[in-house]
C-alpha positions as CSV (number, residue, x, y, z in Angstrom):
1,X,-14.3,4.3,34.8
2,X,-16.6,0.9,35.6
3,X,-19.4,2.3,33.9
4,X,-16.9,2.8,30.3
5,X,-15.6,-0.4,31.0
6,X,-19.4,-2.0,31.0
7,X,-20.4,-0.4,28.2
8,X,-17.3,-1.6,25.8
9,X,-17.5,-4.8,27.5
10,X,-21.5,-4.6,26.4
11,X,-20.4,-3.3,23.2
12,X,-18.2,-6.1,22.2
13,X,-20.9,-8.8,23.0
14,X,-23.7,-6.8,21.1
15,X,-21.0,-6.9,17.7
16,X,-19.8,-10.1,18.5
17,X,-23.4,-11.3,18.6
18,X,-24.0,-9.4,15.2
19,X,-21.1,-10.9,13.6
20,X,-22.3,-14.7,14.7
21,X,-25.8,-14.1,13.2
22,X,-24.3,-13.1,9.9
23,X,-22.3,-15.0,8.0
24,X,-19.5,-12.5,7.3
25,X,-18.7,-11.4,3.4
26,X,-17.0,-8.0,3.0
27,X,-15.7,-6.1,0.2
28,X,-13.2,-4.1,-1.0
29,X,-14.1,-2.1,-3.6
30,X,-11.6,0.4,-5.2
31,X,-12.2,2.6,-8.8
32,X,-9.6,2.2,-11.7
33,X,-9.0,5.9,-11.7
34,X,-5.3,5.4,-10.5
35,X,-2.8,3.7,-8.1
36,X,-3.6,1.8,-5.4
37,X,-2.0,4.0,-2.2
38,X,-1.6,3.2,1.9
39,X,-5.2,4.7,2.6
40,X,-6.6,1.9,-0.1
41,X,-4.6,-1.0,1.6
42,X,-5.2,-0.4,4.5
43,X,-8.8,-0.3,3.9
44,X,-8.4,-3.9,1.9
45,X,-6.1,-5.4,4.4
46,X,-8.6,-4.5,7.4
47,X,-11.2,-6.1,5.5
48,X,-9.2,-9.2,4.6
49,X,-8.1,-9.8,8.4
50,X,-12.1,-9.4,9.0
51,X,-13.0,-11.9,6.9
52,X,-10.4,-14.4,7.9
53,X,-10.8,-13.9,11.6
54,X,-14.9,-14.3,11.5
55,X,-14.4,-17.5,8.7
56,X,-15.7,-14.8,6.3
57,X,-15.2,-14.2,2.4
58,X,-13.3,-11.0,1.1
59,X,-14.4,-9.9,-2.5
60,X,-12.8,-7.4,-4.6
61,X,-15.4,-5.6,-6.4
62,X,-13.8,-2.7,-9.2
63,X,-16.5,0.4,-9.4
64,X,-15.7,1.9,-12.7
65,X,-18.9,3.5,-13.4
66,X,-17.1,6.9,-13.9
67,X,-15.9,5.8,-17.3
68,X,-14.4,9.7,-17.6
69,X,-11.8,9.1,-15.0
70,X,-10.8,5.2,-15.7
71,X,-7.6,4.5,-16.3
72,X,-6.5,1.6,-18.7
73,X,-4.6,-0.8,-17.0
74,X,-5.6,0.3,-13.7
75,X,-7.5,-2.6,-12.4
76,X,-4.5,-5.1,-13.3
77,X,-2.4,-2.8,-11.5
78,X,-4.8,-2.8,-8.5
79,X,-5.1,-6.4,-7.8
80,X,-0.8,-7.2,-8.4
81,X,-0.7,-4.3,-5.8
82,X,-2.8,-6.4,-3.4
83,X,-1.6,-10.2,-4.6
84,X,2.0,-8.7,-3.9
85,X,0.7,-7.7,-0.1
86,X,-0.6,-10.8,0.1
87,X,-4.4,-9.7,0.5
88,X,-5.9,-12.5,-1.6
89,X,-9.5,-12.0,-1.9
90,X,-12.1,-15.1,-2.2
91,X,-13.9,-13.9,-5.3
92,X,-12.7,-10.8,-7.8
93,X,-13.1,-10.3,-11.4
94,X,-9.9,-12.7,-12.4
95,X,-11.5,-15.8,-10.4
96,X,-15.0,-14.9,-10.6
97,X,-17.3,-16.2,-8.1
98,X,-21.3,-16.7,-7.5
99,X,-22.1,-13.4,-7.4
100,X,-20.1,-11.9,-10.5
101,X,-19.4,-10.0,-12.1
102,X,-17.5,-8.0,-10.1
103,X,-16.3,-5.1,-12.1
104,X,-19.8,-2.7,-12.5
105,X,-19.4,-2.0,-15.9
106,X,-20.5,-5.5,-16.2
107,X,-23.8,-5.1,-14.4
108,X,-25.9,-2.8,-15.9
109,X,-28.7,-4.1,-17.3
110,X,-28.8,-5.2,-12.7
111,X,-29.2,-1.4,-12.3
112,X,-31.1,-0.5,-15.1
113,X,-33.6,-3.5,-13.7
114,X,-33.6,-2.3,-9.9
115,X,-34.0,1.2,-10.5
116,X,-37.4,0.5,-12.3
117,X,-38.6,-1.0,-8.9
118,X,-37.7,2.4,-7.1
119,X,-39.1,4.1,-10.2
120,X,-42.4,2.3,-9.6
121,X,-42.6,2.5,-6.1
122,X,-42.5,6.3,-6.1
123,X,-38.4,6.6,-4.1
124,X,-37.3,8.1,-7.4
125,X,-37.7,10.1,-9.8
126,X,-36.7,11.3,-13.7
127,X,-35.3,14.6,-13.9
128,X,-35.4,17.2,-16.8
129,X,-33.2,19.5,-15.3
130,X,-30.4,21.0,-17.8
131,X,-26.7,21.2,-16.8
132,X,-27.4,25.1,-17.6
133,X,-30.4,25.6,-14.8
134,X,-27.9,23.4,-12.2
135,X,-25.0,25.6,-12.6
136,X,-27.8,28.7,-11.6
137,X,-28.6,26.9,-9.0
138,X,-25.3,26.8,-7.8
139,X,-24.4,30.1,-8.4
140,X,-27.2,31.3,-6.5
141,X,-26.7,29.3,-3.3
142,X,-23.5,30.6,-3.5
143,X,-24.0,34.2,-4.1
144,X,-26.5,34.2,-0.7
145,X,-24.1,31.9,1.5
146,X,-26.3,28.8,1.1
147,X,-24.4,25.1,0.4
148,X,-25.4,24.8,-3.0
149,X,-27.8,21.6,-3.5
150,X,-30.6,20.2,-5.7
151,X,-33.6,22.1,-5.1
152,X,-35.8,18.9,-6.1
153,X,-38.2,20.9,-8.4
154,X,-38.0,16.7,-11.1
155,X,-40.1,15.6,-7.8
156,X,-43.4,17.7,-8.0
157,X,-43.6,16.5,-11.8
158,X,-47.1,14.9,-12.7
159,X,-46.8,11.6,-14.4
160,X,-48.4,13.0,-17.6
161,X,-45.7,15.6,-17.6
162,X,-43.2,13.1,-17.2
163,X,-44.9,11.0,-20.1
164,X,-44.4,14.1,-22.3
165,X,-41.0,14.7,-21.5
166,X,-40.0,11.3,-22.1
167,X,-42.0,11.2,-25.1
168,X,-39.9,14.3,-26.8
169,X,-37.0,12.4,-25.9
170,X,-35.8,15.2,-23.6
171,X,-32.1,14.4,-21.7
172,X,-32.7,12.9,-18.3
173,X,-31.5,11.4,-15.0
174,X,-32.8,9.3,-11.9
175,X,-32.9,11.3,-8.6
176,X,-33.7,9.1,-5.3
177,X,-35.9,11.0,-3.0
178,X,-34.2,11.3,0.4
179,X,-36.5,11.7,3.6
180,X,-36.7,14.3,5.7
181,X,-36.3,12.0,8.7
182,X,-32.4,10.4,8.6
183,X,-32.5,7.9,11.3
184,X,-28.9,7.1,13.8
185,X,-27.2,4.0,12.5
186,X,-24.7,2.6,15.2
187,X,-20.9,2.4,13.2
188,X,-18.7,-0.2,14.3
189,X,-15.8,2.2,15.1
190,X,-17.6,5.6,16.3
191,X,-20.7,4.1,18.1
192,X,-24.0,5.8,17.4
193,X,-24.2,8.6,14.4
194,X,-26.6,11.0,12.8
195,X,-26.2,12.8,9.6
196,X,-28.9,14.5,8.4
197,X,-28.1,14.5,4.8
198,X,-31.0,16.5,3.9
199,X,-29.5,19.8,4.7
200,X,-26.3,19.5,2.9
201,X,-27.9,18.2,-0.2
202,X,-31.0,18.2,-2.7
203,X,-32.2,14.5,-3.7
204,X,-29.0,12.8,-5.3
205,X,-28.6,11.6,-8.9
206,X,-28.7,7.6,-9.1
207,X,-28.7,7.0,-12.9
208,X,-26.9,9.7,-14.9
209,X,-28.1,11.0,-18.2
210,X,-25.1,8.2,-20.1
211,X,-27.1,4.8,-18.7
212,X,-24.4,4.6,-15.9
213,X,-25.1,4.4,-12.3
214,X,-23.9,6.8,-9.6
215,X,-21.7,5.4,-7.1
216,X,-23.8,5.9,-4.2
217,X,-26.4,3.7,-6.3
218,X,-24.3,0.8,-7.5
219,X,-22.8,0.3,-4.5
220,X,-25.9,-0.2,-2.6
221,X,-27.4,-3.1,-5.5
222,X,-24.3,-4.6,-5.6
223,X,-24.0,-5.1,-1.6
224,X,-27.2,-6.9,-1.6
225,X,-26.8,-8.7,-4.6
226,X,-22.9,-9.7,-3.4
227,X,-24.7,-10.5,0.3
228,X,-22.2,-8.1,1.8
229,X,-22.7,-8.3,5.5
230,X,-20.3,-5.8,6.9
231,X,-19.2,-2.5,5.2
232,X,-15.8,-1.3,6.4
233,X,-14.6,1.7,4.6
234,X,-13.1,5.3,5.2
235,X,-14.5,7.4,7.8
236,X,-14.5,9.9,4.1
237,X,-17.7,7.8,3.0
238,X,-19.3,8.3,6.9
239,X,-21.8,11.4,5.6
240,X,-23.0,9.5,2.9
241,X,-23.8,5.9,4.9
242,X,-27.6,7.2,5.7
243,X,-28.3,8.1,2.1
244,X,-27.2,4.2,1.2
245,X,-29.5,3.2,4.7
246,X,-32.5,5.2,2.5
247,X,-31.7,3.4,-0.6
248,X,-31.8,-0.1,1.3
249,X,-34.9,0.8,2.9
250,X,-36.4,1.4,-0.4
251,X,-35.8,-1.3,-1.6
252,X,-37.2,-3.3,1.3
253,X,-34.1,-4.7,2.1
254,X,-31.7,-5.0,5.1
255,X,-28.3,-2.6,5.2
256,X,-25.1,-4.4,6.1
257,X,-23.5,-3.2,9.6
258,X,-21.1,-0.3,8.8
259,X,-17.7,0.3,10.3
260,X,-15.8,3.3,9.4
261,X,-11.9,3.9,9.3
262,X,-10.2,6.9,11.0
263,X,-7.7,8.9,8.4
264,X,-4.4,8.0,8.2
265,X,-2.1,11.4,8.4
266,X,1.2,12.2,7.5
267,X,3.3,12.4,10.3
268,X,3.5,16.0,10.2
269,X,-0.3,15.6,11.0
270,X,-1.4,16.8,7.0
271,X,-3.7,14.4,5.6
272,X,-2.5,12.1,3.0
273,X,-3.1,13.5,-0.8
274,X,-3.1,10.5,-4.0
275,X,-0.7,13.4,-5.0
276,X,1.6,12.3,-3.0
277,X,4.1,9.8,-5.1
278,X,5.2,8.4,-2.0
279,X,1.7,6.5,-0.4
280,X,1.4,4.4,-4.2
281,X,1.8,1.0,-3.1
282,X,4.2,0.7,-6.4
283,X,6.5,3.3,-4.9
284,X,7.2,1.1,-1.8
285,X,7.8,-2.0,-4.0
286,X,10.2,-0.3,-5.8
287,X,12.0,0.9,-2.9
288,X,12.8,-2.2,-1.7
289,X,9.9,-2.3,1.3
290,X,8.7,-6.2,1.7
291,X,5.2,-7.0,2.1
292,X,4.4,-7.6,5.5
293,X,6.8,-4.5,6.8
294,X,4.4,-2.3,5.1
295,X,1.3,-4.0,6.3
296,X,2.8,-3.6,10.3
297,X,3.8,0.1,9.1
298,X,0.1,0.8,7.5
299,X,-2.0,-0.2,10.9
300,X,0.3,1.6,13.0
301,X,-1.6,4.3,12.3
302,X,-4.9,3.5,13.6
303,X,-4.9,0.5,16.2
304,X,-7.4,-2.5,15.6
305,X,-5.4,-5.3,17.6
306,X,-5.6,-6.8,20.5
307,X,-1.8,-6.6,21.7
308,X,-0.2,-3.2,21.0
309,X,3.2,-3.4,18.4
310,X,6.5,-2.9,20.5
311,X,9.0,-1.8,18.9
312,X,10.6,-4.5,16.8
313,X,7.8,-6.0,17.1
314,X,6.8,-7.7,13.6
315,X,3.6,-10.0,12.9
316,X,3.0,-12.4,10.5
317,X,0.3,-12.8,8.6
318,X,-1.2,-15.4,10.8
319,X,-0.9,-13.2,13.8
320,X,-2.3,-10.4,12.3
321,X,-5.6,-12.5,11.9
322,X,-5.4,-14.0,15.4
323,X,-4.6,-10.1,16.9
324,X,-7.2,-8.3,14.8
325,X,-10.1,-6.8,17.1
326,X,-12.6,-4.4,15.2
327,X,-13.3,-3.2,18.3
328,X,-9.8,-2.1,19.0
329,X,-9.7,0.7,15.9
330,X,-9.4,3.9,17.1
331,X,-12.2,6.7,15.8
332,X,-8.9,9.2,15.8
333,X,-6.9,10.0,13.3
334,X,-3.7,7.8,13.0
335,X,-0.3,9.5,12.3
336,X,2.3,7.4,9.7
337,X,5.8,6.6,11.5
338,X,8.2,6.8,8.9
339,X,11.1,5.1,10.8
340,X,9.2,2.2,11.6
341,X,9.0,1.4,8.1
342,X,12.6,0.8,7.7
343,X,12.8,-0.7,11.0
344,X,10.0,-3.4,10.0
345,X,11.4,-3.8,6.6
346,X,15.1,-4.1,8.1
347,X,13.6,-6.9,10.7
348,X,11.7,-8.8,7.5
349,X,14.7,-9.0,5.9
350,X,16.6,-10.6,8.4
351,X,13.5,-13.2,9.2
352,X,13.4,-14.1,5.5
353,X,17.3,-14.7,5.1
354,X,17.2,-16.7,8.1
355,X,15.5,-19.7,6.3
356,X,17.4,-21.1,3.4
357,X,14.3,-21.7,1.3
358,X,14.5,-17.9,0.6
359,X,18.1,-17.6,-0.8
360,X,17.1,-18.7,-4.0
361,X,14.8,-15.3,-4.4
362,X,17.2,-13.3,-2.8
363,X,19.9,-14.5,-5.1
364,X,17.6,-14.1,-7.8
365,X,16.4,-10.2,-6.7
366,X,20.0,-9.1,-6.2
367,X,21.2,-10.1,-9.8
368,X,18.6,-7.9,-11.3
369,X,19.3,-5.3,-9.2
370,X,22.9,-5.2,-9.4
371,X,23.3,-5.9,-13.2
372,X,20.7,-3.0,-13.6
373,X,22.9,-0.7,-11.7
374,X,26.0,-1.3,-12.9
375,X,25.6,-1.9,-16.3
376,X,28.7,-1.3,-17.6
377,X,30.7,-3.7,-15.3
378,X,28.0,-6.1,-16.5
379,X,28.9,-6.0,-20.5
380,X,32.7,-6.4,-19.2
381,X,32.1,-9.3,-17.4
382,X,33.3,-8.0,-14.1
383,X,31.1,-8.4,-11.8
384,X,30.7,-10.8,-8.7
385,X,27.3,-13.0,-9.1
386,X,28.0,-16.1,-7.9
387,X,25.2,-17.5,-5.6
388,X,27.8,-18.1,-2.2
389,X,28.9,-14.6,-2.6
390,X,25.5,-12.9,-3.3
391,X,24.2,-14.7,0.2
392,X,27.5,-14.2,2.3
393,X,27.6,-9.8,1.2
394,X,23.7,-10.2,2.0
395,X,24.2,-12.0,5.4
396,X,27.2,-9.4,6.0
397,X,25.3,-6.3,4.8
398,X,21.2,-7.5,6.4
399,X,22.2,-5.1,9.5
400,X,23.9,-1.9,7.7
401,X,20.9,-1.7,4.9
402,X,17.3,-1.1,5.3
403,X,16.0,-2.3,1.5
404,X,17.3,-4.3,-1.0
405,X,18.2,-1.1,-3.0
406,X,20.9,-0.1,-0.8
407,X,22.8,-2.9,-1.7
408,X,23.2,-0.9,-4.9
409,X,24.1,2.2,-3.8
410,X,27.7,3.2,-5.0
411,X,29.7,3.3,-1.5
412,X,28.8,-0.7,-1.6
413,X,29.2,-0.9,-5.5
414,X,33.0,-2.4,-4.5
415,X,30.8,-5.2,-3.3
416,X,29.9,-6.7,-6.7
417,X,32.0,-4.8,-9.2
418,X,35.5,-7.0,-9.6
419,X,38.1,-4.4,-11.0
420,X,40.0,-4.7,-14.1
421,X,44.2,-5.4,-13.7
422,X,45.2,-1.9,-12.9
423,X,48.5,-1.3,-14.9
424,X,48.9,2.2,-12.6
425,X,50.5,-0.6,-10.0
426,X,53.4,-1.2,-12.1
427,X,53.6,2.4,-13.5
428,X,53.8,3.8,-10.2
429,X,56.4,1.6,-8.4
430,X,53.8,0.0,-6.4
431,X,53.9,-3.8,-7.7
432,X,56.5,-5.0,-5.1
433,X,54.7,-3.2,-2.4
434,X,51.3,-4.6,-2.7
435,X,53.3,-8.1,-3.4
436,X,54.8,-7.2,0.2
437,X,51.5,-6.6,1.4
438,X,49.9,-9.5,-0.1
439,X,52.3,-12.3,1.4
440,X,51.8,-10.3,4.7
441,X,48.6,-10.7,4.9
442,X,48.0,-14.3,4.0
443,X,49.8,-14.7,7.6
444,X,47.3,-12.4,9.0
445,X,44.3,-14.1,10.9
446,X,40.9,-13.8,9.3
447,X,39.1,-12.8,12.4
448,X,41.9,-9.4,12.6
449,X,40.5,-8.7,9.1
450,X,38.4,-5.8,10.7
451,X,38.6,-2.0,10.7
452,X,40.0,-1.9,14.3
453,X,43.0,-4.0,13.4
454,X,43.3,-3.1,9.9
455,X,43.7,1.0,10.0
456,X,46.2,0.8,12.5
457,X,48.3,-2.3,10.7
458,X,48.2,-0.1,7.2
459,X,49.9,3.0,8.8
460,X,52.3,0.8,10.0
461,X,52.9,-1.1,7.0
462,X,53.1,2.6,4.6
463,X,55.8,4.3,7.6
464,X,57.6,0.9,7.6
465,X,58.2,0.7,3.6
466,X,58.7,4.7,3.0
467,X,55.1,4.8,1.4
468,X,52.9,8.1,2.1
469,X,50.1,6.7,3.1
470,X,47.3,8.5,1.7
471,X,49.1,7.2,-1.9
472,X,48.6,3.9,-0.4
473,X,45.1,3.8,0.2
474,X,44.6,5.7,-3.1
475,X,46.5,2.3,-4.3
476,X,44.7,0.5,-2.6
477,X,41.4,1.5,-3.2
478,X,41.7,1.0,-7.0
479,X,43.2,-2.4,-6.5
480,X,40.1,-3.7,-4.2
481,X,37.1,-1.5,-5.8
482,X,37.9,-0.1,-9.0
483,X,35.3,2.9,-8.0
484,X,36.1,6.1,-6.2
485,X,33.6,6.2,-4.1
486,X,32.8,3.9,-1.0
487,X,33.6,3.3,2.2
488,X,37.6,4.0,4.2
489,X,39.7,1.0,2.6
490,X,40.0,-0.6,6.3
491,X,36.0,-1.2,6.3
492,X,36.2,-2.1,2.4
493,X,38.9,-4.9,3.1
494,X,37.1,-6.3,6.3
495,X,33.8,-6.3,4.2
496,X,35.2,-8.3,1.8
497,X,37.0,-10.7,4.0
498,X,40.3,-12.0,3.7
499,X,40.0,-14.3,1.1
500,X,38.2,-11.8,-1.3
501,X,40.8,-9.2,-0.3
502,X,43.8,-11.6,-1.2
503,X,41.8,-12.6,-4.1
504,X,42.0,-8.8,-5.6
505,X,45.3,-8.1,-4.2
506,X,46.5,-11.5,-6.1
507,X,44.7,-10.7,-9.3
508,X,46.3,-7.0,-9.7
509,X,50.0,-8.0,-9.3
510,X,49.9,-11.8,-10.6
């Protein structure tokens, strides 16, 4: 037990050492090929808090050098996604910054120029090979249990058969020549690790036969050139850190320190699929889910703080920088807690409503949401927006909802929808009754105005005046709602309050 507490206690001074002789700049560096989901953000937001907590930079750098799989409108998309989390990075490709630009598309004439240098130092390598002999080899591996893998045959090329190749203008790509010799690199979160890549795969492509650059090869020129320090990324990209260690090495240049991120899993304990609609960032705003409820939900699932969440326990942005610890991630696998999303979302609502300065967006949210609900009440002008009332139903309703949304939903559409006079009344003999009731109930307390007193009161009052009662609250319910759905008309009237209720009572029978 000493002897695991010495060596984390060593640990931490080795990283903390390693973090003071660099001056930290980290990146976050998604592809356009699609929405930015929970694995993604938490990936950005754990290098964001680095950054802040060490005085660092965080850059977003977009990798669209797969130009098959880009999606148009994808990088907007990406950083709203993170602007709306609040992850604001220090340079990206909207503000720019020393080192730009920052989408790769942008900087190929860098790769084109660096790859010479690994071209003339003898680390890479054109290859002649046709898609055709490629797909043999494959087939091959496959057909004698074998992982299927370059077999490296560009390498052995002479120059002058390189020369003539190029000269008949033969179809081409850049292979790096990977060692036999992979070396451990120590990983922030799992401690020492060896990979011997060498075995799992044949040299890799670095510049493919269209001009563009491979990931694995961008991603290492851009990290010097963008001085990135410290690499934090999915435990996914793990394998493939000593093949980018190589590439550095080739070059003559220094690797940043690499930290890897456990999964994050489902909490059924499946992994997490981009096929899943319900991880895309967009389907939480949409939901309702506020910022910093899903940023306390996302690194739930994985540690990397120095005081452990209770429950109801929420931070703030400022605490999250003050609490994060790379140290504290844990190289397990992190299962999502679905309830403690609405919990942490229910508990951010309250803070926000708490301070006045935020009525004016809630006010502002709730409009929208209602008129797009309800339409049709909106084109007949019957529906209850006034700013006291959209912040007295919030107040009222901030510990029976969980998002926004459910302020929508149709039990609570009574809530904004003001019904039209319902003629019915008068039809049915029930004008003088609910003019009875009316004058009865301006006597009535407001604090008895709850479901307790209420229920009790309106059997009363129906026995009393010869009125079946469920034909009273059938009355009823059309006189305060105008819907037939929503809650028991006890709950509906102390919801609305005395006031409102004597409001709708007055309005049918005046």
């Amino acid at each position: 037990m000493q002897r695991n507490i010495l060596r984390a206690t060593s640990l931490q001074l080795l990283q903390r050492r390693l973090f003071k002789k660099y001056h930290v700049r980290v990146r976050f560096a998604p592809s356009p090929t699609g929405h930015l989901h929970l694995g993604g953000l938490r990936t950005a937001l754990y290098n964001y808090l680095f950054a802040r907590s060490n005085n660092g930079a965080f850059i977003l750098r977009i990798e669209d050098t797969d130009q098959t799989r880009t999606i148009s409108g994808a990088i907007e998309k990406i950083q709203d996604d993170l602007l709306w989390a609040g992850i604001i990075s220090d340079e990206d490709p909207t503000r720019g910054g020393p080192v730009g630009p920052y989408v790769q598309s942008s900087r190929l004439e860098l790769y084109k120029e660096q790859v010479l240098k690994l071209l003339n130092n003898g680390s890479a390598y054109y290859c002649f090979c046709t898609e055709k002999r490629l797909d043999l080899l494959r087939k091959e591996a496959m057909k004698c249990g074998q992982i299927p893998k370059y077999d490296n045959r560009c390498r052995h090329l002479t120059k002058d058969e390189v020369k003539e190749m190029l000269r008949k203008n033969l179809a081409y790509c850049i292979r790096f020549k990977l060692t036999s010799t992979s070396e451990v690199f120590h990983d922030l979160v799992y401690g020492d690790v060896f990979h011997d890549i060498t075995k799992s795969e044949g040299d890799p492509v670095i510049i493919k036969s269209d001009g563009y650059p491979t990931y694995h090869f961008a991603n290492v020129v851009d990290d010097h050139f963008m001085e990135i320090s410290h690499v934090l990324r999915g435990v996914e990209w793990q394998v493939s850190t000593p093949k980018h260690i190589m590439l550095h090495k080739a070059f003559g240049w220094n690797p940043p320190i690499y930290g890897h991120l456990p999964l994050i899993m489902n909490s059924d304990g499946s992994k997490l699929s981009k096929r899943q609609g319900d991880i895309k960032i967009d389907s939480f705003r949409k939901q309702g889910i506020f910022p910093l409820a899903l940023l306390n939900y996302v690194i739930g699932a994985g540690g990397g703080f120095h005081k452990e969440q209770e429950s109801q326990d929420l931070y703030t942005y400022q605490e999250l920088i003050k609490q994060f610890d790379i140290t504290k991630i844990k190289p397990s696998s992190g299962k999502l807690m679905p309830d403690k999303l609405w919990e942490f979302n229910k508990l951010e609502m309250t803070n926000l409503l708490q301070n006045e300065r935020n009525h004016k967006f809630f006010i502002e949210r709730i409009k929208k949401l209602v008129s797009e609900a309800f339409p049709e009440w909106k084109n007949d002008g019957n529906l209850q927006l006034d700013d006291d009332h959209i912040i007295t139903t919030f107040k009222w309703a901030q510990n029976r909802v969980t998002t926004l949304n459910d302020l929508v939903k149709k039990d609570l559409a009574f809530l904004w929808i003001i019904p039209s006079s319902i003629p019915n009344v008068k039809q049915d003999g029930y004008s003088d009754t609910i003019k009875l009731l009316n004058a009865e109930l301006v006597e009535i307390d407001a604090n008895n105005y709850n479901t307790d007193w209420m229920t009790p009161y309106l059997k009363e009052f129906a026995k009393k005046n010869g009125i079946p009662f469920p034909a009273l609250m059938k009355t009823l319910r059309s006189v305060m709602s105008g819907v037939n759905v929503g809650p028991p008309v006890a709950e509906m009237m102390e919801i609305l309050g005395k006031d409102r209720t004597l409001s709708r009572l007055q309005r049918c029978v005046s």
